[in-house]
N, C-alpha and C positions, 0 to 999 in steps of 0.2 A: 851355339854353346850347349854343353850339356847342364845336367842337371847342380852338377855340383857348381859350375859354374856361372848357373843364376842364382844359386843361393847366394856366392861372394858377390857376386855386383846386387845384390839386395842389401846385402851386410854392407858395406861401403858407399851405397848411394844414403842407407837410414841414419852412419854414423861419423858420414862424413871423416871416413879415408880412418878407421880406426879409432875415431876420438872418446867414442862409448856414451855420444850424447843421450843416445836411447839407451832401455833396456835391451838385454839379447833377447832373441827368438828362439825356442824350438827347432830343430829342422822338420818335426812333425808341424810346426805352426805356418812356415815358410811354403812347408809343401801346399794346404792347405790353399792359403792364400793366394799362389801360385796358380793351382786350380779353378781357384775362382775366376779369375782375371784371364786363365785361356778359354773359358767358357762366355766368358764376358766376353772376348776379343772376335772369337767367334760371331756370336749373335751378334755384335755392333759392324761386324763386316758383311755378313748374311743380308741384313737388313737396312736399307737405304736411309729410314727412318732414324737409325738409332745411333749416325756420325755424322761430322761436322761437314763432311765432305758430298754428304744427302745421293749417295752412290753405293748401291747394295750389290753383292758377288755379281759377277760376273760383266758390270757395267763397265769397267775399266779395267787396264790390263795390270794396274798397283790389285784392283778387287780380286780380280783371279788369283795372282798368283799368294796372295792370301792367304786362302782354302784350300790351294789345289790337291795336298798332300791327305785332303778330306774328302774329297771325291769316289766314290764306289758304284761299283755295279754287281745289279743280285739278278739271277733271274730263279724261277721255280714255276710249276703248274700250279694253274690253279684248282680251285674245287670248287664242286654245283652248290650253291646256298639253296636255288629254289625257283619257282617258278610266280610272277608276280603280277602277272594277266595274261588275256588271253592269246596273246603274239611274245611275250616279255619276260627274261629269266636272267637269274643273277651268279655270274662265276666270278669265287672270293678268290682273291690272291693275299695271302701273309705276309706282311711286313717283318724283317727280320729288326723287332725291338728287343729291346733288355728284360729278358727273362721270359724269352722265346725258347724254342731250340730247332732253331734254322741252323747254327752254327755263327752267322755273322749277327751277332744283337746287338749292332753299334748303330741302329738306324737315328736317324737324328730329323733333318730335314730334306724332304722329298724336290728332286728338280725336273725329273720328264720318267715319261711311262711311255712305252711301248709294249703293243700286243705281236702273240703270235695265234694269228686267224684263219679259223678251219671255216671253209663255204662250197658249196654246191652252183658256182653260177651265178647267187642269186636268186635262187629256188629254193622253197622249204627243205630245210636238211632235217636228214631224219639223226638222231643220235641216239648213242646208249651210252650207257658210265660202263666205265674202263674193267675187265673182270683181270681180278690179281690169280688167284688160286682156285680150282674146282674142287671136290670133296666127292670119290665116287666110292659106289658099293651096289652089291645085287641084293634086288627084292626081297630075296631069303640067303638063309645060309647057307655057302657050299664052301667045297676045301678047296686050300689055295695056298700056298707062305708068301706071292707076291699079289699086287693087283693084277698083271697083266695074266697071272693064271688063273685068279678068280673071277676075273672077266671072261675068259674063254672057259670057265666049267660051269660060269652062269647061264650061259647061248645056252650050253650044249643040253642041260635041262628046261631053256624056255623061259625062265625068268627074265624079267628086266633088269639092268644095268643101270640104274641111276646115278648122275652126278648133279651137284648143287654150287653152283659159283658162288662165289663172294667179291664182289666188287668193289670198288675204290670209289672215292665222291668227284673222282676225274670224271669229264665228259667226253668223246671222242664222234667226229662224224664218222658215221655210217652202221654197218649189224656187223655182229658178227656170226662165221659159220657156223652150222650146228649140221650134226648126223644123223642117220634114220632116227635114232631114239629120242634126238631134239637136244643131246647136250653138243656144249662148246666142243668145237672139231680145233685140234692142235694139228704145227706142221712137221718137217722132222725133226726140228729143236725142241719140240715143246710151245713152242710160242701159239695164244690162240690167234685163228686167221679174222682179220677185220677186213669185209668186204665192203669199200667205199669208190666213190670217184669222187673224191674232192679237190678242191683247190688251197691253197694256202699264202699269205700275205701277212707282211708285217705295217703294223700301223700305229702311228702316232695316238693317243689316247687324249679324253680332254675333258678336265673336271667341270661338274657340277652340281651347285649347292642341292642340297636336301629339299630346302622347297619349292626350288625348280624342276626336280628331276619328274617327277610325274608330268607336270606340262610338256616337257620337251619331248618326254617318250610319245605324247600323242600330237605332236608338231610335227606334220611331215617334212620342212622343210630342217628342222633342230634335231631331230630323232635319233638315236644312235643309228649306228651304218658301221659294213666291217670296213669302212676306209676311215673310220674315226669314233671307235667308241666311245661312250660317255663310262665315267668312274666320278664313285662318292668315295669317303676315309670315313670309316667309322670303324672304333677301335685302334685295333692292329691290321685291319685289312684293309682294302682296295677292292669295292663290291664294282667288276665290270656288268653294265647294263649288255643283254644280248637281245635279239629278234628270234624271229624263227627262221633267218637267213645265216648267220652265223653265229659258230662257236668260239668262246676264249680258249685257248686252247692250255695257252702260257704265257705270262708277262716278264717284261725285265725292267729294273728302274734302275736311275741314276742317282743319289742320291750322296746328302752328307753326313758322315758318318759322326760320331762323338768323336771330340781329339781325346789322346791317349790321358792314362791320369798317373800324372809324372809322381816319383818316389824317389827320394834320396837316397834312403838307407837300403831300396834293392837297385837302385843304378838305373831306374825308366825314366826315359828323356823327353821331353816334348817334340812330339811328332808335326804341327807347323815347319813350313817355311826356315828355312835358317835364320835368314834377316829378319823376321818379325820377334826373334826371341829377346833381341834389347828392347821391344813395344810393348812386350809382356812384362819385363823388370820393370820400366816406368811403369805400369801401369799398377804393378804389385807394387812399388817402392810409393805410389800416389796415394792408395787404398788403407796401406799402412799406416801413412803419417796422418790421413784421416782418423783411421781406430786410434790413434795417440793424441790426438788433439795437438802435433805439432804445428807453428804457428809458419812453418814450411810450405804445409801442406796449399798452399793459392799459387804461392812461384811453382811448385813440383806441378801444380795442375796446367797450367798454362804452357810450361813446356811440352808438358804430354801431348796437350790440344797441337802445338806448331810440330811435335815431330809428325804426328798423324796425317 
C-alpha cells in the first residue's frame, strides 16, 4: 500500500470504521508515528533478541524477505591511517553514514566485508601512496607559453626541470617510474607508470574487538593474513589491520541501509516489502492507542503479537 493508503487503515483501525472515537491526527503526526514503527520494525527483525519469534534477519526466509529491499552494497578505496608497529599498518575505509559525502549516507547496519588484496607472494611488499598530480617547473626562469617548451628551453640552458608530486592517502604495491632527473615518468596518456609484480585476491574480512586486536596481531596462529584480514569500526570507518605482506587495496560491504522516511504530503512510500506494510499499520495503530490511553490498546497488542 502506499502512503496515503496507510494513513486510511490507521484512521479506520483508531476510529473504528469512522465512528470519531478518537481524536483526529495530523497527517504530519501519522507520518511521524509511522516512522517510528518502520524503524522499530526494522530493528526488531535485524535483531533475534528484540521479537517474539527470537529469529534475527537472515535466520529465516519470513526474516529475509523482511529487509531484503534494505540491503546494499558500497564499495570505495581505502586510505593509509598509519603505521602501528614494527610489521603492522592500518588502511581506513569510510562508511557511507548520514552526513558523509560518499554519496550513499544510508549506512545503518553492517553484514559482511570483503577486501581487495594487493601481495607479493607473500614477501615483504614494498609500497608507495598513490601520486594524483606532479607540479613542474625549471630551476630558473626561461620563456615558454607552454610547459613542454619551458621544459625544452630549460635543458637547452642547463638548468634543472623540477617536478613535485602530490599524493593521495591511497597505498599501492610496488614504485613508481622516475626519469634521469628522478621525477615521476608518465606514459602516452599521461598516466604515471607503477612498476610492480604483484598478485591480487579478494577475501573475506573478520572483526575484532579493541582489546583484542593487539593480541591477535602478535598471535601467529590469529594474526591478520591477506586470506583474512582482521577489522575494528570506530567512528565512521573500518580500520583494516595489514602486515608487511599485504596491502588493503579496497573494501566492499553489504550492508543495511535506513528505510526510506515516508511523507504524505510529498507522496514517499515505504520502501519495505509490500506485505509487511499492514505490520507497520498495527504496529502504528498499537503505539497510538498506547499514547491515548485507549483501553484497546492490550487486545490491539495481542493481535499484533499473533500476526508477527
Amino acid at each position: 500500500m502506499n502512503i496515503g493508503e496507510m494513513h486510511i487503515a490507521i484512521n479506520q483501525g483508531l476510529q473504528k470504521i469512522n465512528s470519531f472515537q478518537v481524536d483526529i491526527f495530523l497527517p504530519q503526526e501519522l507520518d511521524l508515528e509511522i516512522n517510528k514503527n518502520i524503524q522499530r520494525f526494522v530493528e526488531q527483525r535485524y535483531s533475534k533478541l528484540s521479537n517474539i519469534k527470537r529469529q534475527g534477519f537472515e535466520e529465516s526466509q519470513k526474516r529475509i524477505d523482511d529487509l531484503r529491499t534494505l540491503v546494499v552494497e558500497y564499495s570505495s578505496k581505502t586510505v593509509y591511517k598509519g603505521q602501528i608497529g614494527p610489521m603492522h599498518h592500518i588502511d581506513s575505509f569510510a562508511l557511507p553514514t548520514p552526513g558523509s559525502t560518499l554519496g550513499n549516507e544510508d549506512y545503518l547496519h553492517l553484514l559482511n566485508v570483503r577486501a581487495l588484496i594487493e601481495y607479493e607472494k607473500c614477501k615483504p611488499v614494498k609500497w608507495t601512496q598513490e601520486p594524483l598530480t606532479q607540479t613542474c617547473a625549471c630551476s630558473q626562469v626561461v620563456p615558454g607559453s607552454t610547459l613542454a617548451q619551458q621544459e625544452i628551453n630549460c635543458a637547452s640552458v642547463g638548468a634543472t626541470w623540477i617536478c613535485t608530486p602530490a599524493y593521495s592517502d591511497h597505498r599501492m604495491v610496488g614504485s613508481y617510474q622516475t626519469d634521469a632527473a628522478g621525477n615521476l615518468a608518465t606514459d602516452a596518456n599521461g598516466d604515471f607508470i607503477l612498476i610492480t609484480d604483484k598478485s591480487t585476491a579478494v577475501s573475506g574480512c573478520k572483526y575484532c574487538q579493541h582489546d583484542d586486536v593487539f593480541e591477535l596481531l602478535k598471535d601467529p596462529f590469529n594474526t591478520t593474513k591477506y586470506t583474512k584480514p582482521l577489522y575494528t569500526i570506530i567512528d565512521n570507518n573500518l580500520d583494516m589491520y595489514t602486515d608487511n605482506t599485504f596491502v588493503v587495496n579496497s573494501a566492499k560491504i553489504t550492508y543495511l541501509k535506513y528505510p526510506t522516511v515516508v511523507n504524505v504530503l510529498t507522496g514517499v512510500d515505504c520502501d519495505l516489502p509490500l506485505y509487511t506494510h499492514q505490520e507497520i499499520v498495527d504496529m502504528t495503530i498499537n503505539s497510538l492507542l498506547e499514547a491515548i490511553s485507549d483501553p484497546r490498546y492490550q487486545t490491539q497488542s495481542v493481535e499484533v503479537l499473533k500476526s508477527e
